[in-house]
N, C-alpha and C positions, 0 to 999 in steps of 0.2 A: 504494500500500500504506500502508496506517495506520504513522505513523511511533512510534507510542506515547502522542501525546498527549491527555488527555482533555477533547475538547471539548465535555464538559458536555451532552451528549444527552438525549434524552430517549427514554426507551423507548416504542417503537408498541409494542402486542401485541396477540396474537389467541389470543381461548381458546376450546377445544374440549372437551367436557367427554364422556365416555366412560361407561357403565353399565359396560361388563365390562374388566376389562383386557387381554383376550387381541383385544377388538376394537381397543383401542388400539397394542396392538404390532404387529396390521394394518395400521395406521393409519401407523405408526413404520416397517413395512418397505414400504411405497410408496414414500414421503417420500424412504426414502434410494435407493430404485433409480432412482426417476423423476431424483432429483438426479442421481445417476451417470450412468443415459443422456444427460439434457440436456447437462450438465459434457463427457461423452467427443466426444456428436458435437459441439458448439461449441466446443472446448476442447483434444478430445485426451489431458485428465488429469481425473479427479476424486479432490477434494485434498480430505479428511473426515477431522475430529478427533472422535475416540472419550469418551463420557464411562464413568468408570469407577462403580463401587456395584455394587449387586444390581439396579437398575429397568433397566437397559437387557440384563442377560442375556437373556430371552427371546428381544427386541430380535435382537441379536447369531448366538443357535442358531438363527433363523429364515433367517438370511442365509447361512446355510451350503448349505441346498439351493437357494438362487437364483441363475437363469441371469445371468450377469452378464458382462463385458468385463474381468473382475479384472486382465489386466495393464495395464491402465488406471487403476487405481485405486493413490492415495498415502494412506497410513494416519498420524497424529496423533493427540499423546495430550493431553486437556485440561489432566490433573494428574496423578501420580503421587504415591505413597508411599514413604518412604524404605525399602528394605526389600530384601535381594539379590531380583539378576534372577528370580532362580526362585521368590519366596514367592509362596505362594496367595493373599495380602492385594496383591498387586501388579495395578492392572486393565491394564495389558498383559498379565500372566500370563492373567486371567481371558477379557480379550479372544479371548486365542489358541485357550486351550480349547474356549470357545464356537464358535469363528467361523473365525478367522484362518490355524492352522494347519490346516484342512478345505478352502482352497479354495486358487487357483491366485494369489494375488494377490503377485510376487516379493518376495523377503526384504526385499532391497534400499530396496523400497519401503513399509518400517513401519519409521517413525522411534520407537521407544520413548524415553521418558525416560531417563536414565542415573539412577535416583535413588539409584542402590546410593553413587554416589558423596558423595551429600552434599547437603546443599539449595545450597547457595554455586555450587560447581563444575558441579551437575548443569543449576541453570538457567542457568549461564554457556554451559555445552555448548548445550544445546536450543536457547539464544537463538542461538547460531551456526549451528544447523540452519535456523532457520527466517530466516537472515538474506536471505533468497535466495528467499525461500518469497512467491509473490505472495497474494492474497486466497484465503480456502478457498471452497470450492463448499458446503461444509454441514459447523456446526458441530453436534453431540449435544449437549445439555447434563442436568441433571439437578438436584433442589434437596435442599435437607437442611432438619431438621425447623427449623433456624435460621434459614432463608435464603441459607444459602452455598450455590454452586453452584462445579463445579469444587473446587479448594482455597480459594476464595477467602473466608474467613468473617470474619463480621461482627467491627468491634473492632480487628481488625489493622492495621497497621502503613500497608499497600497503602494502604487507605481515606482517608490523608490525604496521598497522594501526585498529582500531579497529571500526570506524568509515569512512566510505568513501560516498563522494557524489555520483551522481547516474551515472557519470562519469568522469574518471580522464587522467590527461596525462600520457605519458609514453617516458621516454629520456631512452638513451643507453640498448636498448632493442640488445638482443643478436644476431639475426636476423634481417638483412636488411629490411626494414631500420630503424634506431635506435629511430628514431621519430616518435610516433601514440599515438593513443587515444583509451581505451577501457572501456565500461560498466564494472562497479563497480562488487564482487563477488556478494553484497548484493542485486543492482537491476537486477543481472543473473539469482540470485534466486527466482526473486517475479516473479513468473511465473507457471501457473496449469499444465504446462507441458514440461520437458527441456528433448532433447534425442543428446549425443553423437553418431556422428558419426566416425568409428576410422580406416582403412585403410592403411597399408603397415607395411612389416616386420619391419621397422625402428624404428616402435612403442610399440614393444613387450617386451622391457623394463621398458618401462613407463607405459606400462598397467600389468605387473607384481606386480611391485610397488605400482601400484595406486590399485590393488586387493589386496596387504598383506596390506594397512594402511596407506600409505608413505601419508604424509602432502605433495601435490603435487599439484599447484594450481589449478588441474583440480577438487579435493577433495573438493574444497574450496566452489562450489557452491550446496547450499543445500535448493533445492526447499521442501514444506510441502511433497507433493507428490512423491518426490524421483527424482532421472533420468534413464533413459534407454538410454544404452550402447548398440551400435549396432558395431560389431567387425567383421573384415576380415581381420589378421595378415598373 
């Protein structure tokens, strides 16, 4: 398991570029079933961190009527929002709506953030959750019109750390609201499979950038096996 530290990777990627979005979130619910299958029969568990926004809802309501092995499946959250358990801005809340509370997948096993409590405490908490947590089977990710992915944006504090726990806080984040908590770049990366999902013209900068080299903290996570970029600009 990735102890935390950043051994200066470098990102493989693979992009896939989509005409319609609804093909893409086709696309996005393979990905995650065939992962599960593979994960349960050589495994037993499939261990999948959730990314939060608006691009992976679709994503998410589609997973709701899929035949699946749900008591087999371990539920993670890449980032949270500081904001009570119950707010609509919270993507475990959103998760749930969509997806999570529709199918048979045990309580027990969606680990949410605790963000209500605080940046400090909540990724103290999570980093305990997941002290025990071996490599994920498939991580979600997602990008923002900046480059950040997860919580993790550009500028901050993270970026000139060379070591990070497996989850840290986050103050004065650039988007509302300025308080959350996100998995570390180095536990984004301990994972056999990470695929961005990337959605609307706003993004077409960042994924410019993020295709000539730009150090953009979406860059930042560098699973052994690379990531796949699933794109509808």
């Amino acid at each position: 398991m990735n102890t935390g530290v950043n051994t200066g990777g470098v990102q493989i990627s693979r992009w896939q570029t989509f005409a319609d979005p609804l093909e893409l979130q086709r696309a996005a619910t393979r990905i995650v079933l065939e992962s599960a299958q593979q994960a349960i029969t050589e495994r037993g568990a499939f261990r999948c961190v959730l990314a939060g926004g608006n691009t992976p809802r679709v994503l998410y309501r589609s997973l709701r009527t899929a035949v699946a092995d749900w008591r087999a499946w371990i539920i993670y959250f890449g980032d949270e929002r500081c904001a009570p358990a119950a707010d609509p801005s919270r993507n475990s809340r959103m998760a749930s709506d969509e997806w999570l509370d529709h199918v048979a997948i045990p309580c027990r096993q969606i680990y949410a953030i605790p963000a209500e409590l605080g940046p400090e405490p909540a990724a103290a908490s999570y980093a305990n959750t997941l002290a025990g947590v071996g490599t994920f089977d498939l991580v979600i990710l997602g990008l923002g019109e900046d480059g950040h992915t997860a919580s993790l944006f550009p500028g901050a504090t993270w970026e000139g750390s060379t070591t990070w726990p497996a989850a840290i806080p986050v103050h004065d984040a650039p988007k509302p609201p300025p308080e959350r908590v996100s998995l570390s770049p180095a536990r984004l990366s301990d994972a056999l499979k990470v695929v961005y999902l990337v959605v609307g013209a706003d993004k077409r900068d960042a994924v410019a950038a993020w295709r000539a080299g730009a150090a953009l903290p979406a860059s930042r996570i560098c699973p052994p096996a690379g990531v796949d970029i699933l794109l509808h600009l």
